[in-house]
TIRO-499238 format. One record per residue (C-alpha): residue number from 1; x, y, z. Coordinates in pm, whole numbers, plus 50000, padded with zeros to 5 digits. Example, Ala and Ser with C-alpha at 12.3 -4.5 7.8 and 13.67 -1.06 7.14 Angstrom:
BEGIN
[r 1,[51230,49550,50780]] [r 2,[51367,49894,50714]] 
% end
This chain:
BEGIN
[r 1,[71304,36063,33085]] [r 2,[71621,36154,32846]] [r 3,[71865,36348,32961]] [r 4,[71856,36753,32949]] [r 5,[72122,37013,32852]] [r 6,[72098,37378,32834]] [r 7,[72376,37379,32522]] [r 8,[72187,37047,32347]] [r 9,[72164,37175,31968]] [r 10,[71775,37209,31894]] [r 11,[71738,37214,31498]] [r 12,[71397,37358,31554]] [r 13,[71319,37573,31890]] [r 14,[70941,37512,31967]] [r 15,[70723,37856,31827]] [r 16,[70542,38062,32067]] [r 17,[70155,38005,31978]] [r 18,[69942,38193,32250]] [r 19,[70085,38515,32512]] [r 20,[69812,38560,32783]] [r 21,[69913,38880,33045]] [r 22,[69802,38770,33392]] [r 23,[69612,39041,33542]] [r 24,[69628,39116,33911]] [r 25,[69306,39032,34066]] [r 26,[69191,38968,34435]] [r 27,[69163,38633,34616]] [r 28,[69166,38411,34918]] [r 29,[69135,38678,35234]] [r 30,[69332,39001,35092]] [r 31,[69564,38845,34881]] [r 32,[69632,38934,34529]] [r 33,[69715,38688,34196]] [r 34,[69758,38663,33904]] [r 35,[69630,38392,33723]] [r 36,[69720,38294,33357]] [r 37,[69583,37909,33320]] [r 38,[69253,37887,33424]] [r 39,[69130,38232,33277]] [r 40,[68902,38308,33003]] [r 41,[69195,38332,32779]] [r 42,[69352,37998,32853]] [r 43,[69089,37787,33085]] [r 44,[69324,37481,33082]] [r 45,[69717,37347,32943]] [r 46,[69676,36939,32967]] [r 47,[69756,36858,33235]] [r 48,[69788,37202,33385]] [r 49,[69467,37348,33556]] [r 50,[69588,37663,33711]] [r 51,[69869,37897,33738]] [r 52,[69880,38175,33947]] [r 53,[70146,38433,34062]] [r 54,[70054,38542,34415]] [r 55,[70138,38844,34650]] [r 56,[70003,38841,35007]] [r 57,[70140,39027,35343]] [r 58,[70008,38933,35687]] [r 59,[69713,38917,35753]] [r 60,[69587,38854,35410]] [r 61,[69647,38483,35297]] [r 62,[69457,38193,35179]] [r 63,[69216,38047,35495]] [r 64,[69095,37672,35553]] [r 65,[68968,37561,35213]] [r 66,[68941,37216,35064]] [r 67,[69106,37035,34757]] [r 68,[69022,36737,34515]] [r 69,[69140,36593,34192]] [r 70,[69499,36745,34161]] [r 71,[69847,36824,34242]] [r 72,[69932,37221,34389]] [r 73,[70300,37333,34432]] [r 74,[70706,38220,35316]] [r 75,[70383,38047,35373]] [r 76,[70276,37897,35670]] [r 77,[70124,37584,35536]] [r 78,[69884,37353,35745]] [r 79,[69623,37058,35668]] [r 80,[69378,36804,35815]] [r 81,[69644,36529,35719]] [r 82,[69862,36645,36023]] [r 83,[70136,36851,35783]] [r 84,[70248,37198,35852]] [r 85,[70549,37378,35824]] [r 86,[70683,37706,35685]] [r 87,[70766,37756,35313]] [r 88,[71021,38012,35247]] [r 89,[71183,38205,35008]] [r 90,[71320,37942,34785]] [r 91,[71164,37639,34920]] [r 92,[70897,37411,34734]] [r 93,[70605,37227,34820]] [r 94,[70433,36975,34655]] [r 95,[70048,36859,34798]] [r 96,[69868,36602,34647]] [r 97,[69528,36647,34710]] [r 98,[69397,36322,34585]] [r 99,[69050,36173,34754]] [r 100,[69028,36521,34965]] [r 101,[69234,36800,35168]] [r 102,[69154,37068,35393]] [r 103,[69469,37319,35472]] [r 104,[69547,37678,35475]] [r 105,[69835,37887,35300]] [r 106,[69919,38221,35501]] [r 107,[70201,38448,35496]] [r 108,[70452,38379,35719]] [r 109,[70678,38724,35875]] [r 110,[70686,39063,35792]] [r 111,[70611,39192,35419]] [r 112,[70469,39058,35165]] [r 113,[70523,38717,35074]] [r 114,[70568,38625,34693]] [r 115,[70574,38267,34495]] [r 116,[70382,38092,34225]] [r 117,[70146,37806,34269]] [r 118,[70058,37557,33999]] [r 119,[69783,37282,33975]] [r 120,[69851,36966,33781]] [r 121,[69565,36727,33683]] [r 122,[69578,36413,33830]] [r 123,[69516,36085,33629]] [r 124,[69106,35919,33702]] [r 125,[69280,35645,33846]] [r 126,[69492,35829,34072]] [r 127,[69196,36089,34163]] [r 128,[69096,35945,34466]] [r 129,[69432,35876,34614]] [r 130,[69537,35910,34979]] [r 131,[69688,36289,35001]] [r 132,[70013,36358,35081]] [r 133,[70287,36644,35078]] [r 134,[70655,36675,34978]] [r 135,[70861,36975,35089]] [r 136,[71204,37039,34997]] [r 137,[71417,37366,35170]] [r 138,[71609,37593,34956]] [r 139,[71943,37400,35015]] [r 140,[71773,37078,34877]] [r 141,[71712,37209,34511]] [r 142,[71918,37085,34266]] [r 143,[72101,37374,34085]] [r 144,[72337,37457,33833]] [r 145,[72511,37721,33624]] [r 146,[72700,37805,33314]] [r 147,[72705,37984,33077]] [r 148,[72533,38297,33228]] [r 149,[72240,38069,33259]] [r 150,[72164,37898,33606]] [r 151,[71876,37657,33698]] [r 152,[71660,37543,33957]] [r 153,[71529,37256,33920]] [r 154,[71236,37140,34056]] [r 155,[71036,36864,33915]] [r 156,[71257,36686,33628]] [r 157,[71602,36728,33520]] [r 158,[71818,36985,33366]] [r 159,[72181,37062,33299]] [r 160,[72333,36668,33460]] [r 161,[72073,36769,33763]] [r 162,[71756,36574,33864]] [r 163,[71508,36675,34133]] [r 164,[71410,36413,34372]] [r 165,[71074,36543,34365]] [r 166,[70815,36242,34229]] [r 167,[70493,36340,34038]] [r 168,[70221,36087,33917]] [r 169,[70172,36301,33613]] [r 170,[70508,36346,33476]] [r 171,[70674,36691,33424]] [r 172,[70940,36933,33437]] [r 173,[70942,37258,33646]] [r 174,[71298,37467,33565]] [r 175,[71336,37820,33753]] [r 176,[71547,37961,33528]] [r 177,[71800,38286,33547]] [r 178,[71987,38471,33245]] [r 179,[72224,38701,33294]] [r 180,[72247,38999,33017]] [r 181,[72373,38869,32699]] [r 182,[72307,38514,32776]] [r 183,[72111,38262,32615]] [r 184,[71952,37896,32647]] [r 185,[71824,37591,32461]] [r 186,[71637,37384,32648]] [r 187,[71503,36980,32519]] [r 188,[71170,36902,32608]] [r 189,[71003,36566,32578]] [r 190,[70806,36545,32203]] [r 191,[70491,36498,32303]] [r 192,[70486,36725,32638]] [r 193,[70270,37061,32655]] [r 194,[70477,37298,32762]] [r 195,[70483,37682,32879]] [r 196,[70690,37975,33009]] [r 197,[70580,38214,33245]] [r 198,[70821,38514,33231]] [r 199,[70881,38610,33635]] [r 200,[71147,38881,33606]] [r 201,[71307,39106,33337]] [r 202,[71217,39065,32935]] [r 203,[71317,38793,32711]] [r 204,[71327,38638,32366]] [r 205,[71140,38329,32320]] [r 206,[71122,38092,32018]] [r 207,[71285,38260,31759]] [r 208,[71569,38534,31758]] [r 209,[71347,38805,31591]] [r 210,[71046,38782,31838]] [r 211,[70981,39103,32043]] [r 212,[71043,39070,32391]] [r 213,[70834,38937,32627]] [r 214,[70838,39101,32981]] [r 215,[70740,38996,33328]] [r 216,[70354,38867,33401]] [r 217,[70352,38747,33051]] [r 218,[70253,38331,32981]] [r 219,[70374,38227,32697]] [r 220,[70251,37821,32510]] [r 221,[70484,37646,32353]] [r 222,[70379,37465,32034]] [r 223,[70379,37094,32018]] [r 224,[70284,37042,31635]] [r 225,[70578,37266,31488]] [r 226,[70862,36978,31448]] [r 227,[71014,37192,31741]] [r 228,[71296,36995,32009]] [r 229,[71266,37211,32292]] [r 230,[71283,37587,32403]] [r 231,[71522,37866,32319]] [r 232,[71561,38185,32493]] [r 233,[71772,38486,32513]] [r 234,[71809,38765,32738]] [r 235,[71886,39075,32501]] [r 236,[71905,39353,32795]] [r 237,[72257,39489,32867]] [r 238,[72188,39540,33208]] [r 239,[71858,39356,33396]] [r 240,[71870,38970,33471]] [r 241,[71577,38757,33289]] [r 242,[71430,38499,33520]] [r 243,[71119,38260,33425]] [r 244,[71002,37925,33447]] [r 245,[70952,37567,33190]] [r 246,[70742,37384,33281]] [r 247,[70611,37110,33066]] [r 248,[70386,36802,33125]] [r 249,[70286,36466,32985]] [r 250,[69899,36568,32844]] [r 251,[69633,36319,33024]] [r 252,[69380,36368,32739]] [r 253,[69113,36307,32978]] [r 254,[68794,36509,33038]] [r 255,[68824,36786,33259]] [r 256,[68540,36945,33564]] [r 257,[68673,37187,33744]] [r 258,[68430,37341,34062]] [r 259,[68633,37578,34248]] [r 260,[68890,37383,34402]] [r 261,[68785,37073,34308]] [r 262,[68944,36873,33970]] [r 263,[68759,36576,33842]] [r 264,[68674,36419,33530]] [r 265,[68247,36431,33517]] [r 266,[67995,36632,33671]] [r 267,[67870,36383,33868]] [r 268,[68179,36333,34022]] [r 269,[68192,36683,34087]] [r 270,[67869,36654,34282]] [r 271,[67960,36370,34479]] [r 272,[68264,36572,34582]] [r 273,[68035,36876,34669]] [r 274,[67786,36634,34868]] [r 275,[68133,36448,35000]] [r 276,[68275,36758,35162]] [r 277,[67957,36885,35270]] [r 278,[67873,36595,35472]] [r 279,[68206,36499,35578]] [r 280,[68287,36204,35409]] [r 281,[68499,35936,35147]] [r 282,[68832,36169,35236]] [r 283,[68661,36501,35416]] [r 284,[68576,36283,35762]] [r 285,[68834,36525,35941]] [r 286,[68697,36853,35745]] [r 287,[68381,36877,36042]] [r 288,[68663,36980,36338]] [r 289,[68999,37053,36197]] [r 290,[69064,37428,36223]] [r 291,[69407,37596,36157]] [r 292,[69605,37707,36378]] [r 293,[69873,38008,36398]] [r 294,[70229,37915,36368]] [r 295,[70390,38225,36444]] 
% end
């Protein structure tokens, strides 16, 4: 992957081509989202399946459910595969659910318990995978800042930082802040789809004389433009901007989604219903594994 800069010179700053407002909506057991890809308005981003913004105080949460096909990054997380743990403010996770998971994802403390989730398409070869998590702790993100601009990076590399985090499908996943006034340009691979989702504050994305975009807004980069990357500016005088890049290498392989299950036919798909129905090729454990509390 080539090395990224926040002050790299773009000649052309990729267009905006699609804005899609994610609505708050109910789901799991209380909870509410908001989900931009996988709506009506934008049912899938190769090689992104979902994005959703999510808001859940105890007891509400996401119960035992299973997982196929895919990728998902204060919740108490737990699966058949013998992980659990706590994810808190700041802190990542990264489960690959491969041949099959069963886990939950509930709030963990008092109040309500924020984040973004995101499900990446996994290759057909690597679809039936053993599954397996990555977790890194706030302290473990690579960060930098200058400029008025500081990033997180999660998945990629950005400003001389690289995360340690490995993906089979390649991307980039930058949490990024702008103070008032400041302003970014971003390089992102050619070829890469790529989005913002705006998480905080209003900004200007694209070009100079776009209107701003606030919070809850999705915004797709275009990849046929001639454009090198993102740029963005924060125009308010007084509120920080904060949103997230994220970009990925396109699989340009058929897509069947089922609920949570990711796959490439719908046969597949009904093996995988008829697989975690009956307990079997990755669900074996799914028949007595029940989460427990954590607290």
């Amino acid at each position: 992957m080539s090395s990224f800069h926040q002050y790299s010179t773009l000649r052309r700053s990729r267009s905006v081509v699609k804005k899609v407002l994610a609505k708050p909506q109910a789901e799991g057991d209380g909870a509410v989202v908001r989900r931009s890809i996988g709506m009506s308005e934008l049912k899938f981003l190769d090689p992104f399946v979902v994005l959703l913004e999510f808001a859940a105080s105890p007891p509400a949460g996401f119960p035992d459910h299973p997982h196929r096909g895919f990728v998902d990054g204060a919740f108490t997380h737990q699966d058949f595969a013998g992980h659990k743990g706590t994810i808190r403010t700041g802190d990542v996770q990264w489960m690959t659910a491969g041949r099959g998971i069963m886990h939950s994802e509930m709030p963990a403390g008092e109040g309500t318990q924020r984040g973004l989730q995101l499900w990446i398409n996994l290759s057909s070869k690597d679809k039936m995978i053993e599954p397996r998590c990555q977790e890194m702790v706030r302290e473990e993100i690579g960060e930098a800042e200058e400029g008025g601009v500081k990033v997180r990076v999660i998945a990629g590399e950005a400003m001389g930082v690289k995360s340690p985090v490995y993906t089979r499908t390649p991307i980039m996943y930058l949490d990024f802040t702008l103070k008032p006034g400041a302003q970014l340009q971003q390089l992102i691979p050619q070829s890469w789809s790529a989005f913002v989702y705006v998480i905080e504050g209003e900004g200007v994305f694209g070009s100079s004389n776009s209107n701003p975009t606030p919070a809850h807004h999705l915004l797709v980069l275009g990849t046929g433009d001639g454009g090198e990357g993102l740029s963005a500016w924060n125009k308010s005088s007084s509120n920080n901007l904060r949103f997230v890049l994220i970009g990925g290498q396109p699989l340009n392989e058929p897509v069947v989604q089922y609920g949570p299950f990711v796959m490439n036919t719908q046969s597949q798909i009904d093996q995988t219903i008829e697989d975690y129905r009956y307990c079997k090729n990755g669900f074996e454990m799914a028949k007595y594994w029940r989460s427990q509390s954590l607290a």
